[in-house]
N, C-alpha and C positions, 0 to 999 in steps of 0.2 A: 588236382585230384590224386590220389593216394589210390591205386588200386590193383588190390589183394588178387591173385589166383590161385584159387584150388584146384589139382588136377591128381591126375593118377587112374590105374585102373578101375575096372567093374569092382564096386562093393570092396573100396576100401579105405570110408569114410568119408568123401568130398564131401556130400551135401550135407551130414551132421556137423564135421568142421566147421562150411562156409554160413552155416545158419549160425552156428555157435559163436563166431568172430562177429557175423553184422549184430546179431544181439546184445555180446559184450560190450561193443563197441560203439552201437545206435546207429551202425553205419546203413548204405544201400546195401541190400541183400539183390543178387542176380542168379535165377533157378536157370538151371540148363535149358536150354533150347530143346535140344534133342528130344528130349521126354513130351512135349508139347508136341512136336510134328510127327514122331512117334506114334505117339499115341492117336491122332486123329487120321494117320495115314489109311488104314484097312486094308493094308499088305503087305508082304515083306518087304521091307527096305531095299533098292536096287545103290551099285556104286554111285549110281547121279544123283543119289536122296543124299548123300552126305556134302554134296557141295551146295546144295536147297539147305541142309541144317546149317552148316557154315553162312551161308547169308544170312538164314536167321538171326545166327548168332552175333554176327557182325551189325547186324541194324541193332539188337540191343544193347551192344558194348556202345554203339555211336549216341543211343536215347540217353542214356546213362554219361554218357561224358558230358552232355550238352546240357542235363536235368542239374550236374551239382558236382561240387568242387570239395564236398568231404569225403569219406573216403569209402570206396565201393569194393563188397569180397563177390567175386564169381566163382558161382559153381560148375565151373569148366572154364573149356579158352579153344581158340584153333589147334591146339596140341592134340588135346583129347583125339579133335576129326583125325590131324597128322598119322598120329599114332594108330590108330584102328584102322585108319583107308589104307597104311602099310603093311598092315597084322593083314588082314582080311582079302585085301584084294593085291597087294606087292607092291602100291603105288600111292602118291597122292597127289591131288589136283595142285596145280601151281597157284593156283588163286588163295588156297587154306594156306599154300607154303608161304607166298606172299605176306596173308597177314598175321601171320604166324610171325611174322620176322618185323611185323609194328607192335607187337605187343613184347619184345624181347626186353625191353627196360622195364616192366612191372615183374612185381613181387612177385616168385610162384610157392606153393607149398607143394610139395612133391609128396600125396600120402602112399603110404609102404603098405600093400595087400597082406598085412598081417595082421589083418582080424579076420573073424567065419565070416565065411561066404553066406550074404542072404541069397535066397532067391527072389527073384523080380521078372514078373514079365517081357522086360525091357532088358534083362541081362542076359545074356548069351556064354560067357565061356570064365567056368567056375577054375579050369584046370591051367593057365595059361599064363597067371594073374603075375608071377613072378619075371615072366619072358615079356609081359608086358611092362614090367615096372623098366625093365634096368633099359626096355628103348625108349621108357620116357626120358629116365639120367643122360640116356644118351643125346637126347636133342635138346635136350636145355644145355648140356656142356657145350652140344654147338652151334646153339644159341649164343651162346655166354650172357643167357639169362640168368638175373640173383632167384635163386630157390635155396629152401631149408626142406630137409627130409622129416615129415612128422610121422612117426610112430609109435607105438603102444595098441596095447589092447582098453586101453579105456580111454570111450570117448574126454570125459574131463582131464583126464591127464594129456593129450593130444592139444586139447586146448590150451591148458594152464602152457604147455610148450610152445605154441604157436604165439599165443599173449604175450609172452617171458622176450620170444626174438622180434614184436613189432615192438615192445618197449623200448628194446634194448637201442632198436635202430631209430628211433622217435618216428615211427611209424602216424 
């Protein structure tokens, strides 16, 4: 299985990316977890809802391993959790850290919050996006997970860049 991640901050292209690649591509598309538990919670999220999203997330990375052997893009990963349970609350569960650290041999695309900001019910922090990017870089360098940095302000150009480095790699 060949399998793509998109990650980075709030509203800075993950899921038009990661639809854009499984379409190009005919691959397995994987929507975020988070938006699903989210959305049917009816209250603010507490720090233990983020280790509930992370198991979500984690049984649909395992459905998807087990459903097919061509190649699946997500839109997120346990980094996402990583990164925001350390933004928000200074820490993260070791269980996210845990399988944070099995998913370190797939692809990541790391997108750059340099487009506008939408607003979304589900987003929280429009001002932050750049403090947010560079602790993603930071945890895939220590990771020493393989990511490429996608950026531009247009979606199709983000692609045609993302397309250009699964080629290159016989992705």
């Amino acid at each position: 299985m060949k399998k793509i991640i998109v990650t980075g901050p709030e509203s800075s292209g993950k899921t038009t990316l990661a639809e854009q690649l499984a379409k190009f591509y005919q691959a397995v598309y994987v929507p975020e977890y988070s938006r699903t538990y989210l959305s049917q919670l009816g209250r603010p999220y507490l720090e233990d809802d983020l280790l509930e999203i992370a198991k979500g997330q984690a049984l649909q990375e395992q459905k998807h391993k087990l459903e097919t052997e061509s190649m699946v893009i997500f839109d997120t990963s346990m980094l996402v959790l990583k990164v925001w349970s350390d933004y928000k609350y200074g820490r993260s569960h070791p269980w996210i850290v845990e399988q944070l650290q099995k998913n370190k041999t797939c692809m990541h695309f790391l997108c750059k919050p340099d487009i506008p900001w939408e607003e979304d019910p589900l987003r929280e922090n429009p001002l932050d996006r750049d403090l947010l990017f560079s602790m993603y870089l930071k945890d895939l360098k220590k990771l020493e997970a393989p990511f490429f940095i996608i950026s531009g302000a247009n979606p199709l150009e983000r692609l045609q860049i993302a397309v250009e480095i699964l080629n290159n790699l016989s992705i």
